[in-house]
mmCIF file of the N, C-alpha and C atoms, coordinates in Angstrom:
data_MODEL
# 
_entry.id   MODEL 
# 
loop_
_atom_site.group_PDB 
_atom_site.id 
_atom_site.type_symbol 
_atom_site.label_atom_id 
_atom_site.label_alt_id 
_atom_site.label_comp_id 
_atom_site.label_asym_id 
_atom_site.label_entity_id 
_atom_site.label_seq_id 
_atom_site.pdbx_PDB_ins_code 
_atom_site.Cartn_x 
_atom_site.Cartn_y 
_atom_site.Cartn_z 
_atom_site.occupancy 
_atom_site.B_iso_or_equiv 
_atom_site.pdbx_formal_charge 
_atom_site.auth_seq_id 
_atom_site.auth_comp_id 
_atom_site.auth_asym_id 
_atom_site.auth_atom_id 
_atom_site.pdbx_PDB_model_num 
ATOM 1   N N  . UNK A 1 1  ? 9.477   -4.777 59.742  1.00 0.00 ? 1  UNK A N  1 
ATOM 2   C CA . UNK A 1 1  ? 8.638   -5.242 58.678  1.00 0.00 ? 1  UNK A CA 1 
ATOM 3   C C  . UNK A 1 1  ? 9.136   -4.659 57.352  1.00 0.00 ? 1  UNK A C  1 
ATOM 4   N N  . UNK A 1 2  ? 9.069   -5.459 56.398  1.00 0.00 ? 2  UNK A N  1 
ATOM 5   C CA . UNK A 1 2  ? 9.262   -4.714 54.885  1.00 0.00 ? 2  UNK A CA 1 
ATOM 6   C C  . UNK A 1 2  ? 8.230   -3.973 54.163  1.00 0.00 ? 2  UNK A C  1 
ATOM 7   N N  . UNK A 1 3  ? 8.539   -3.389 53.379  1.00 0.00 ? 3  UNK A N  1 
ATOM 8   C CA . UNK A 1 3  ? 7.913   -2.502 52.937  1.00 0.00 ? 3  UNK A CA 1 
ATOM 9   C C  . UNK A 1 3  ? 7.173   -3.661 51.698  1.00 0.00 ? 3  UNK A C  1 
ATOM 10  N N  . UNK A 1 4  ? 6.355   -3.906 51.123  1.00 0.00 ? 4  UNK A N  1 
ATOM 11  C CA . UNK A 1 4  ? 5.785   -4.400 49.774  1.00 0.00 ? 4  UNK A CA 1 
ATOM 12  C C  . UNK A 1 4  ? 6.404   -4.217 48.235  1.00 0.00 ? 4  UNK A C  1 
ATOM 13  N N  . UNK A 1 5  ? 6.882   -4.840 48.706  1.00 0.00 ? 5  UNK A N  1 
ATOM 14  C CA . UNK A 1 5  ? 6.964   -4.621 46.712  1.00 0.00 ? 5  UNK A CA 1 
ATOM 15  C C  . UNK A 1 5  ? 6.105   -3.958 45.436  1.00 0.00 ? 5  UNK A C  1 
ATOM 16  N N  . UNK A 1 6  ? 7.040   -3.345 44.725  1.00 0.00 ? 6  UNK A N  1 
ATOM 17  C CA . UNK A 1 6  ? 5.766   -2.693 43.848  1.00 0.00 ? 6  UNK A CA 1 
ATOM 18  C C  . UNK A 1 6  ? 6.188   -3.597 42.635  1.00 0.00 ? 6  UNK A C  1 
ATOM 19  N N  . UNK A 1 7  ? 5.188   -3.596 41.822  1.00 0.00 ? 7  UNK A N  1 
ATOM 20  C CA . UNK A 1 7  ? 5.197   -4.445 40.816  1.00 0.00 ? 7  UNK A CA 1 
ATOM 21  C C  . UNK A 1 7  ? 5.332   -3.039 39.682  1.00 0.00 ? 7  UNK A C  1 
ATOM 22  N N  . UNK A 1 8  ? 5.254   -3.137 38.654  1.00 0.00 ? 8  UNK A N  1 
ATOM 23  C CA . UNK A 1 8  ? 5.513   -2.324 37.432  1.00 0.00 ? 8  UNK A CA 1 
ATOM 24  C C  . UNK A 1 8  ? 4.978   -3.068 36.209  1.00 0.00 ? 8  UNK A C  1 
ATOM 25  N N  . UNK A 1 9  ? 4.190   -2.427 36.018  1.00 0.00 ? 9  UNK A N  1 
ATOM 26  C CA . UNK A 1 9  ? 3.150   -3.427 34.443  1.00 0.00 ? 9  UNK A CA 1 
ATOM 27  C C  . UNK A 1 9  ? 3.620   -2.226 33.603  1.00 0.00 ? 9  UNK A C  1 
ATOM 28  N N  . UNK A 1 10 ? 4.246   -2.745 32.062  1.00 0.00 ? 10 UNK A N  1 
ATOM 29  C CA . UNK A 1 10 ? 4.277   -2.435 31.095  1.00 0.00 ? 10 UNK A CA 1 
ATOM 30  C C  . UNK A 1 10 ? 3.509   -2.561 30.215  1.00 0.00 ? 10 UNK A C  1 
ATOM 31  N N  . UNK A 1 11 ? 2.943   -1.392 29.540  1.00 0.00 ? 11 UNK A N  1 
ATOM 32  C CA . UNK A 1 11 ? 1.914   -2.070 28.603  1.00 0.00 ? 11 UNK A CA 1 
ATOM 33  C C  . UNK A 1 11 ? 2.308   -1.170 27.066  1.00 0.00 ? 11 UNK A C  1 
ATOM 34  N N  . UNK A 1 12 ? 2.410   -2.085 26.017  1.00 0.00 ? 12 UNK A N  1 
ATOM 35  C CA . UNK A 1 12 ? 2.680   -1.542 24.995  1.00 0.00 ? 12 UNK A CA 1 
ATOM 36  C C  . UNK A 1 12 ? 1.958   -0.630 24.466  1.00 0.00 ? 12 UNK A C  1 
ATOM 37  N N  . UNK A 1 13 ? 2.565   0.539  23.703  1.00 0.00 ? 13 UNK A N  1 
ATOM 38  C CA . UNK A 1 13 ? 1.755   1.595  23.261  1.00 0.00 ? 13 UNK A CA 1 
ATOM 39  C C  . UNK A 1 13 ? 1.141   0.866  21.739  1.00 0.00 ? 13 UNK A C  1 
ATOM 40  N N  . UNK A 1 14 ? 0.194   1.333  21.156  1.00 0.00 ? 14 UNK A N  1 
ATOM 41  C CA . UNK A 1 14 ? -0.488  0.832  19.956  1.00 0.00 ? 14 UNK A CA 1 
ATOM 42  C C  . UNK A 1 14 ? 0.170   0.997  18.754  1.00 0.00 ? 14 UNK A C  1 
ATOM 43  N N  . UNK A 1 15 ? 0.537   0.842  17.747  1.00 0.00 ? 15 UNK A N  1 
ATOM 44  C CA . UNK A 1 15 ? 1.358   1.783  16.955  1.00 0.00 ? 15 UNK A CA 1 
ATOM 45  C C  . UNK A 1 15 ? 0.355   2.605  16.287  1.00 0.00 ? 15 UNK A C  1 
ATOM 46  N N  . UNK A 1 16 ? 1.370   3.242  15.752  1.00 0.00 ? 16 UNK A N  1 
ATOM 47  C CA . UNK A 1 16 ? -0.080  4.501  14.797  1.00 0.00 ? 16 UNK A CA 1 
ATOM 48  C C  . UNK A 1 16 ? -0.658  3.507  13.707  1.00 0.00 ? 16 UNK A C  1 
ATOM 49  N N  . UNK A 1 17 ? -0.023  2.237  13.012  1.00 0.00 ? 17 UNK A N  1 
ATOM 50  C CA . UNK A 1 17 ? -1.089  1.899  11.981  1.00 0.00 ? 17 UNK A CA 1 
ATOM 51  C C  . UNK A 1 17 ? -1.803  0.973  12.548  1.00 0.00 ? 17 UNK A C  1 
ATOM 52  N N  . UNK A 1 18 ? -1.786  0.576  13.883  1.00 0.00 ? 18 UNK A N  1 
ATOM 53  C CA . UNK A 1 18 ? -2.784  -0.542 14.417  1.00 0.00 ? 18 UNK A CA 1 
ATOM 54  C C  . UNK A 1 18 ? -4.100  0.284  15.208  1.00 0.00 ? 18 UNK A C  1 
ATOM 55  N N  . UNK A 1 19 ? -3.255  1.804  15.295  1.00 0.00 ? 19 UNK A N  1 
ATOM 56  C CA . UNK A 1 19 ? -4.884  2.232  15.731  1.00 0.00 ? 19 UNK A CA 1 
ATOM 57  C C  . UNK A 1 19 ? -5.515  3.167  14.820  1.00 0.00 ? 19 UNK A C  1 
ATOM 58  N N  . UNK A 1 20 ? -5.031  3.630  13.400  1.00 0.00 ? 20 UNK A N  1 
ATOM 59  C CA . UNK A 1 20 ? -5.859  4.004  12.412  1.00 0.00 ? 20 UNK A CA 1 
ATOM 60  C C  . UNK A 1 20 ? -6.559  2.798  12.253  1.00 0.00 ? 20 UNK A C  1 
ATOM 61  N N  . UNK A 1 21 ? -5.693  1.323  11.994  1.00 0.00 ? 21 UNK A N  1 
ATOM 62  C CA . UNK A 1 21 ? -6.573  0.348  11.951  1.00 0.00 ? 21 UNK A CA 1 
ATOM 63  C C  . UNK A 1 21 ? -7.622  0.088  12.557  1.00 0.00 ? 21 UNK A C  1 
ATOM 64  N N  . UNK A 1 22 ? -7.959  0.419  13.607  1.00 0.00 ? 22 UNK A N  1 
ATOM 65  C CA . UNK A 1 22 ? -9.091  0.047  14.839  1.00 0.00 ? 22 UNK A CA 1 
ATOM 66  C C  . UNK A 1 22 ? -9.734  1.162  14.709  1.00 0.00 ? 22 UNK A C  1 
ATOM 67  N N  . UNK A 1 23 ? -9.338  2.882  14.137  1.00 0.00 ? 23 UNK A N  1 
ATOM 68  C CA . UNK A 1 23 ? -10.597 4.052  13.704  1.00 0.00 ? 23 UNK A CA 1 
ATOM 69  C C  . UNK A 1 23 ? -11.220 2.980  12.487  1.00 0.00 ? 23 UNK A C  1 
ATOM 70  N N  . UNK A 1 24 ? -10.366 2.790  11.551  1.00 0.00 ? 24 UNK A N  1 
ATOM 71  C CA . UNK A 1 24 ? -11.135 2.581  10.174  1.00 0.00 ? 24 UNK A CA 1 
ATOM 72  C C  . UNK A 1 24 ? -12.278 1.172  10.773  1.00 0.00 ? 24 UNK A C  1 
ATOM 73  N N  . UNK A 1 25 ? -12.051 0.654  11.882  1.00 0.00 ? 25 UNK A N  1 
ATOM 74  C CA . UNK A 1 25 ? -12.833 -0.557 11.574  1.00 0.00 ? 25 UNK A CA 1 
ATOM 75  C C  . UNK A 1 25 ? -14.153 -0.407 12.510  1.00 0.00 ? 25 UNK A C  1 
ATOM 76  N N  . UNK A 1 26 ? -13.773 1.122  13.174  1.00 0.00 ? 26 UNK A N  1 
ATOM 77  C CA . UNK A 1 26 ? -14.980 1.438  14.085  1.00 0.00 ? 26 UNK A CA 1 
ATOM 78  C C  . UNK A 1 26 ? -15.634 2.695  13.250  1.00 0.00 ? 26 UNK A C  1 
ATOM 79  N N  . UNK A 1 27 ? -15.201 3.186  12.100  1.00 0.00 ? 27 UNK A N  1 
ATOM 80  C CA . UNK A 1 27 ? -16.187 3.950  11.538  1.00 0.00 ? 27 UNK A CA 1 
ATOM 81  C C  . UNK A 1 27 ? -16.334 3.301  10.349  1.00 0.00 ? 27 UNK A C  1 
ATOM 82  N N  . UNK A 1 28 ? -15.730 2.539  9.496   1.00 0.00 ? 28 UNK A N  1 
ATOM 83  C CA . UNK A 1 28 ? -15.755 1.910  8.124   1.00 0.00 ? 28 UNK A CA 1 
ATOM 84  C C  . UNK A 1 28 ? -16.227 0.229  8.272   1.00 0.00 ? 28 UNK A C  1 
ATOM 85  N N  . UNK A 1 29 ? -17.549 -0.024 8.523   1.00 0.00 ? 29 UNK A N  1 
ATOM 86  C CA . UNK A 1 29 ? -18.201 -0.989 8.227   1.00 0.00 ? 29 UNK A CA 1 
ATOM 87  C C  . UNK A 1 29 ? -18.127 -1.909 7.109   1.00 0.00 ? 29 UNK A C  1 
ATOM 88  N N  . UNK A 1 30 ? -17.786 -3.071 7.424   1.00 0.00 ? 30 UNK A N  1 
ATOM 89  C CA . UNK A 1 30 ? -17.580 -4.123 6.072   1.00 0.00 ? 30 UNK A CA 1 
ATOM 90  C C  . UNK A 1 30 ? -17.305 -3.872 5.032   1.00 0.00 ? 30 UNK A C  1 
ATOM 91  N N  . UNK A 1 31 ? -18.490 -3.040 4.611   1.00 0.00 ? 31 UNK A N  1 
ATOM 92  C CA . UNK A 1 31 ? -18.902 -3.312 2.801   1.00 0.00 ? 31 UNK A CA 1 
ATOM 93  C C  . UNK A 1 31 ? -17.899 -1.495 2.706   1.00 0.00 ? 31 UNK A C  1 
ATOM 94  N N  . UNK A 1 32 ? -18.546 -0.728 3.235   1.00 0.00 ? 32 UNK A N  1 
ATOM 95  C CA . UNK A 1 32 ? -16.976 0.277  3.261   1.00 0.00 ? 32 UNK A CA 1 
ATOM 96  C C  . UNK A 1 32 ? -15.704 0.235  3.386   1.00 0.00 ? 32 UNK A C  1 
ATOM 97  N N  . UNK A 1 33 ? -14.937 -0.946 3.730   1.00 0.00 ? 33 UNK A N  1 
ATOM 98  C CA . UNK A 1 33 ? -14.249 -0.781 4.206   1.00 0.00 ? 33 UNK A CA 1 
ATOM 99  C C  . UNK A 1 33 ? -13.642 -1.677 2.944   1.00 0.00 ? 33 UNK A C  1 
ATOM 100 N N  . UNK A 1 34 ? -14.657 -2.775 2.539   1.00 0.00 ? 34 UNK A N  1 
ATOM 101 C CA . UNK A 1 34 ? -14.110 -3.670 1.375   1.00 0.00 ? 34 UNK A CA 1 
ATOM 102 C C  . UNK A 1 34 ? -14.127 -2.392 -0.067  1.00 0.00 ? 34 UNK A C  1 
ATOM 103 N N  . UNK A 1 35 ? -14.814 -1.758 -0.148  1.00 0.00 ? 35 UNK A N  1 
ATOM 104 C CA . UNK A 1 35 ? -14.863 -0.671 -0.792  1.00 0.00 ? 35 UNK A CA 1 
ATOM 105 C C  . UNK A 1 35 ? -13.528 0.226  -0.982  1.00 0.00 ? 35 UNK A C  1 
ATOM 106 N N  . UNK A 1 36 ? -13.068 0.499  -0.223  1.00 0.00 ? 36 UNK A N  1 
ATOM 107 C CA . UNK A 1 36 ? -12.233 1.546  -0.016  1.00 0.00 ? 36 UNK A CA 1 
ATOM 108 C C  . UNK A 1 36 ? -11.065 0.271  -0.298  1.00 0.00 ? 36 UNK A C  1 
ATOM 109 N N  . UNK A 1 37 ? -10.631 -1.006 0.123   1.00 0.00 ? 37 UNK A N  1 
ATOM 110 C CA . UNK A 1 37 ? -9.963  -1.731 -0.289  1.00 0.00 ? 37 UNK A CA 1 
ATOM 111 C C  . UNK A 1 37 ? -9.295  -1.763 -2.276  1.00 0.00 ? 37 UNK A C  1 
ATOM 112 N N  . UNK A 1 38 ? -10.706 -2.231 -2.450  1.00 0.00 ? 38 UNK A N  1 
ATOM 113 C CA . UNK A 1 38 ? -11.059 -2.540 -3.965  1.00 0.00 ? 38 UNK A CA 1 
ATOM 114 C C  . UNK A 1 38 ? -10.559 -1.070 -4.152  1.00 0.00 ? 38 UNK A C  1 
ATOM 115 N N  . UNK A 1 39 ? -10.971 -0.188 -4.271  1.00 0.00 ? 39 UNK A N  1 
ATOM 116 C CA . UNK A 1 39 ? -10.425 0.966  -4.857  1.00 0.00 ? 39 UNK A CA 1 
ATOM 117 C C  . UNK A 1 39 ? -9.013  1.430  -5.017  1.00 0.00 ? 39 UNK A C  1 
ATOM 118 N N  . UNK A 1 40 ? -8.254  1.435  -3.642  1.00 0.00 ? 40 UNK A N  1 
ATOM 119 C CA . UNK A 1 40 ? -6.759  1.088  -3.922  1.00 0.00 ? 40 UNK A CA 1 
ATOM 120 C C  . UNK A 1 40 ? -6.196  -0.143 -4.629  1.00 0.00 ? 40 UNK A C  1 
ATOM 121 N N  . UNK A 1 41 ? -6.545  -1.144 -5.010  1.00 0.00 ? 41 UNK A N  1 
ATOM 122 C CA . UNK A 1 41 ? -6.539  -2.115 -5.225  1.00 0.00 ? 41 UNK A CA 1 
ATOM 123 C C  . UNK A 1 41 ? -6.510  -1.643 -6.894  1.00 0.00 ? 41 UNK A C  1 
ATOM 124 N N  . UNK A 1 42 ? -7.405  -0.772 -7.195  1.00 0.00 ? 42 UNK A N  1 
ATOM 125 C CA . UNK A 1 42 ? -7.238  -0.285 -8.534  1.00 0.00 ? 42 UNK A CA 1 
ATOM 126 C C  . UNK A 1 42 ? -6.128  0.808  -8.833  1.00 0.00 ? 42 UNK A C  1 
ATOM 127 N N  . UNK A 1 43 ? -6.381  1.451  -7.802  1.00 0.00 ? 43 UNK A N  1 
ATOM 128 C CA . UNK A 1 43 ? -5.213  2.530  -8.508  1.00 0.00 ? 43 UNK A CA 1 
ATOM 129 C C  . UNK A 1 43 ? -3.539  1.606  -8.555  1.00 0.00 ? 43 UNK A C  1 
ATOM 130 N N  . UNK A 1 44 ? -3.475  0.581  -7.463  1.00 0.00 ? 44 UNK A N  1 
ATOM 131 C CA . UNK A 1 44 ? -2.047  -0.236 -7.902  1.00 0.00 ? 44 UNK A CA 1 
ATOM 132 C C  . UNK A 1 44 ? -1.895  -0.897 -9.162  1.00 0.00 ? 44 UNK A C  1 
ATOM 133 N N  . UNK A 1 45 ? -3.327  -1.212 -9.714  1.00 0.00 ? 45 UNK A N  1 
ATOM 134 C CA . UNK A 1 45 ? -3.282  -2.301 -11.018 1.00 0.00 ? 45 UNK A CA 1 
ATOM 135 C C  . UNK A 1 45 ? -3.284  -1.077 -11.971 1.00 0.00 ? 45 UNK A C  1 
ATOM 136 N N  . UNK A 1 46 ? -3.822  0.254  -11.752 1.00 0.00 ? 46 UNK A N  1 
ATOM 137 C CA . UNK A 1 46 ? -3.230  1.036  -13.225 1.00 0.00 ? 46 UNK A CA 1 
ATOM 138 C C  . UNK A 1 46 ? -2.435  1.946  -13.188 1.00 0.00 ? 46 UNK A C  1 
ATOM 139 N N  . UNK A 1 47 ? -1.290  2.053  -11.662 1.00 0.00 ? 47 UNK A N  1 
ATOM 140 C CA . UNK A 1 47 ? 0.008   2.102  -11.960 1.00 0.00 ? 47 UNK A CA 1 
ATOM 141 C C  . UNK A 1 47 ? 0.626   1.177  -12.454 1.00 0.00 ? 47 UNK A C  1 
ATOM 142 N N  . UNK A 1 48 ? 0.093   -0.201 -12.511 1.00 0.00 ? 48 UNK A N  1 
ATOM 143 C CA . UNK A 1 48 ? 1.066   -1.013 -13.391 1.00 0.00 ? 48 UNK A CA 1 
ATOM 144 C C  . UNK A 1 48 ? 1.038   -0.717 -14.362 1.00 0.00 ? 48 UNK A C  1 
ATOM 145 N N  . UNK A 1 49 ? 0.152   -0.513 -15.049 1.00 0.00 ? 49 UNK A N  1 
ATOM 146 C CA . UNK A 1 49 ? -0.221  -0.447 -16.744 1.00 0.00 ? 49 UNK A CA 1 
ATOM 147 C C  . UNK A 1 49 ? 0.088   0.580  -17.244 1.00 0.00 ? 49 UNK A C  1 
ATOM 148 N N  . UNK A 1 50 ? 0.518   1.745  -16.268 1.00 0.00 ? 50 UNK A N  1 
ATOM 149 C CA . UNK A 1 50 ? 0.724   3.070  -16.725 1.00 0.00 ? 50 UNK A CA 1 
ATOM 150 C C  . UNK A 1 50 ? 2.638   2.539  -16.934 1.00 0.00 ? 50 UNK A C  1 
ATOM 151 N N  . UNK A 1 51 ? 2.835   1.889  -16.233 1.00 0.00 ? 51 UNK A N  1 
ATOM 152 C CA . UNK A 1 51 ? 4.373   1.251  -16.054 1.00 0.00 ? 51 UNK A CA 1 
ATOM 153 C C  . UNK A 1 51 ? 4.796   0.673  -17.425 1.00 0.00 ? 51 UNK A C  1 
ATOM 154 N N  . UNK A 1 52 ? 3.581   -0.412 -17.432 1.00 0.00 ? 52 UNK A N  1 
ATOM 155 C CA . UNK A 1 52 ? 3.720   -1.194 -18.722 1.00 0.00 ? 52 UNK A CA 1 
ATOM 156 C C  . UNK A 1 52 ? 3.603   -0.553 -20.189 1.00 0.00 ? 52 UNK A C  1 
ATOM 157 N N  . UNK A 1 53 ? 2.715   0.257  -19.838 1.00 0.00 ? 53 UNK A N  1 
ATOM 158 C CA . UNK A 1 53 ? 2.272   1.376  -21.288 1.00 0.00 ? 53 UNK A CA 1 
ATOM 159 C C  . UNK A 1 53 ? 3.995   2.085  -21.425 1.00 0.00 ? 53 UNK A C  1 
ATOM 160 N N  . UNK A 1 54 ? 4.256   2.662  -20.323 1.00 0.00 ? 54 UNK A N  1 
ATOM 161 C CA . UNK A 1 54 ? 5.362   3.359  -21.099 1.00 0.00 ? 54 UNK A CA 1 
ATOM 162 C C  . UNK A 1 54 ? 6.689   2.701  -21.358 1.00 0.00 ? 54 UNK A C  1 
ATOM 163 N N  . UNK A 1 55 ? 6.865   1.429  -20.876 1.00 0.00 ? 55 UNK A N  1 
ATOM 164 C CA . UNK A 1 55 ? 7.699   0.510  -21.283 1.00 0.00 ? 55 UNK A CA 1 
ATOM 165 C C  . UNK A 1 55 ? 7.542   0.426  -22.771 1.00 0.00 ? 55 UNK A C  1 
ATOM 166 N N  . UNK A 1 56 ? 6.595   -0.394 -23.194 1.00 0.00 ? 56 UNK A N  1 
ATOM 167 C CA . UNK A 1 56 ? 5.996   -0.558 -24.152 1.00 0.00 ? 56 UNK A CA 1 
ATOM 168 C C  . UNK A 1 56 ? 6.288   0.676  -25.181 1.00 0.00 ? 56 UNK A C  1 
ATOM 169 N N  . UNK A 1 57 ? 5.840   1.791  -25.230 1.00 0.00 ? 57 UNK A N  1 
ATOM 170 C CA . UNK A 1 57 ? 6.364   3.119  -25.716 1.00 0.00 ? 57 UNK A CA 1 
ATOM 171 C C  . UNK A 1 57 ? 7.975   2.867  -26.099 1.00 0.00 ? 57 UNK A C  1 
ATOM 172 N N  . UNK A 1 58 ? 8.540   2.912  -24.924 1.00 0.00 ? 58 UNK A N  1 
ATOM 173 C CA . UNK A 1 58 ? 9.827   2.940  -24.867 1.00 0.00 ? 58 UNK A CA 1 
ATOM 174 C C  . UNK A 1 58 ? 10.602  2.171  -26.145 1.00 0.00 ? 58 UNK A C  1 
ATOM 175 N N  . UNK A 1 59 ? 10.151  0.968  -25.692 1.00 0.00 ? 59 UNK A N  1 
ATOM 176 C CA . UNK A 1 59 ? 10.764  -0.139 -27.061 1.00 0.00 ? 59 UNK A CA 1 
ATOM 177 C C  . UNK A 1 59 ? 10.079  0.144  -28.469 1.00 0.00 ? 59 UNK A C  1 
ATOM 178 N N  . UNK A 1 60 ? 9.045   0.671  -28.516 1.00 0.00 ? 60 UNK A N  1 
ATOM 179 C CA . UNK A 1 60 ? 8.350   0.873  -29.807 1.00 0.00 ? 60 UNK A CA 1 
ATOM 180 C C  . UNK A 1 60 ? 8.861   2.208  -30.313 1.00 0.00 ? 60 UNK A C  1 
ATOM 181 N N  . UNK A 1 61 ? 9.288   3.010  -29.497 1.00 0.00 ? 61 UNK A N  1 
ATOM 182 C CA . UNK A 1 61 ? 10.423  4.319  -29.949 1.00 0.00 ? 61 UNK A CA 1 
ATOM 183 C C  . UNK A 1 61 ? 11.697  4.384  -30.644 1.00 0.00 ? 61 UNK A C  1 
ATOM 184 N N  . UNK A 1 62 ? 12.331  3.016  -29.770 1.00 0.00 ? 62 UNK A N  1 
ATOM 185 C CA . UNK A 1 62 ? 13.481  2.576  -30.016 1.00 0.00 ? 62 UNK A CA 1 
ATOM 186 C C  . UNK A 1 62 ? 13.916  2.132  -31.119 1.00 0.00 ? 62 UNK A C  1 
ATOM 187 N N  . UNK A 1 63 ? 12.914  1.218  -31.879 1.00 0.00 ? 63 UNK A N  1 
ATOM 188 C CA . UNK A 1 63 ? 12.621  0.377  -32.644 1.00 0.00 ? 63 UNK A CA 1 
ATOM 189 C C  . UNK A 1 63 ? 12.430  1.277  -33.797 1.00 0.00 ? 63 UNK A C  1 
ATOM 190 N N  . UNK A 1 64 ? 11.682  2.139  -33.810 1.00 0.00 ? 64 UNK A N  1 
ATOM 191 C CA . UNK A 1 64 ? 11.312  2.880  -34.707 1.00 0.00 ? 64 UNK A CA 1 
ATOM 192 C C  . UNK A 1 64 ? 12.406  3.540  -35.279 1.00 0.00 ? 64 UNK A C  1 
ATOM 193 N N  . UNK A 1 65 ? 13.368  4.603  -34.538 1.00 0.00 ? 65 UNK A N  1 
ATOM 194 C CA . UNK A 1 65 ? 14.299  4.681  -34.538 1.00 0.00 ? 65 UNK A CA 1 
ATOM 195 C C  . UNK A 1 65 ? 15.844  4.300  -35.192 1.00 0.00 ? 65 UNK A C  1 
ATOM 196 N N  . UNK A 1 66 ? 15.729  2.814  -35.209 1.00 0.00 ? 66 UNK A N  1 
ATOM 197 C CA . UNK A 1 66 ? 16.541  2.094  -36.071 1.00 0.00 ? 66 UNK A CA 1 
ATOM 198 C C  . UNK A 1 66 ? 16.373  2.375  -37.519 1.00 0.00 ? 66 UNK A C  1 
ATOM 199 N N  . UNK A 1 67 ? 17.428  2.063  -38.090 1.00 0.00 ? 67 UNK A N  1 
ATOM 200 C CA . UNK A 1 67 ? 17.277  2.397  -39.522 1.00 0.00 ? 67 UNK A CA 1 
ATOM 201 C C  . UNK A 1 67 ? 17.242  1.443  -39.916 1.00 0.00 ? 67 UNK A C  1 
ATOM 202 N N  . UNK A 1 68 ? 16.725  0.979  -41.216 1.00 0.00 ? 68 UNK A N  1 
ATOM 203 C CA . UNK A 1 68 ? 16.044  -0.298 -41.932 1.00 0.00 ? 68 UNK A CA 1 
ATOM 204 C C  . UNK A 1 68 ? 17.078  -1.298 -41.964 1.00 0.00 ? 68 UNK A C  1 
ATOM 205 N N  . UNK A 1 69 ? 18.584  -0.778 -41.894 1.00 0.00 ? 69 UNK A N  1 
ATOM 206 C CA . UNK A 1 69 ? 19.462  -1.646 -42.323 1.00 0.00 ? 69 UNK A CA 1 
ATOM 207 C C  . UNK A 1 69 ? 19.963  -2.792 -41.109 1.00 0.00 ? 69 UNK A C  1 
ATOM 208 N N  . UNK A 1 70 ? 19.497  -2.084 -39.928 1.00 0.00 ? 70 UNK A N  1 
ATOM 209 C CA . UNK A 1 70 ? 20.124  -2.146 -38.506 1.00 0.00 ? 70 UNK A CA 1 
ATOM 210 C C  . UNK A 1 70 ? 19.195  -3.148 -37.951 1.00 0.00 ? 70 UNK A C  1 
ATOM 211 N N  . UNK A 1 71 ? 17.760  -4.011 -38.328 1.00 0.00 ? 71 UNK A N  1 
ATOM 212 C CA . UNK A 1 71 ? 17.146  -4.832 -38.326 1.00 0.00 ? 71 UNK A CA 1 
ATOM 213 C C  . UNK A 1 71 ? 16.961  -5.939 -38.510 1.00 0.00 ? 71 UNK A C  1 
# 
């Protein structure tokens, strides 16, 4: 008689950001969670502006800089 075959199930491990994902969505309820969204959501829009501000600087330095004739 033969012996049975064993079968072998693989099962993928979670990655780490799909199961912070699944803490944040089992302790951070909707309106927290849209919360905490919106908030990063701000600090990216005023690193832009902090981007844009010193751009802005930059050329208005530059500019300044020039001598009247060089305009």
């Amino acid at each position: 008689m033969q012996a049975p075959s064993q079968q072998v199930r693989v099962h993928a491990l979670p990655s780490v950001t799909g199961a912070l994902r699944a803490v944040e969505a089992l302790l951070l309820r909707g309106g927290q969670r849209t919360a905490r969204r919106n908030a990063w959501s701000s600090v990216l829009e005023d690193r832009r502006r902090a981007l844009a501000r010193a751009e802005a600087q930059h050329v208005l330095e530059a500019a300044a800089s020039r001598a009247p004739s060089d305009t």
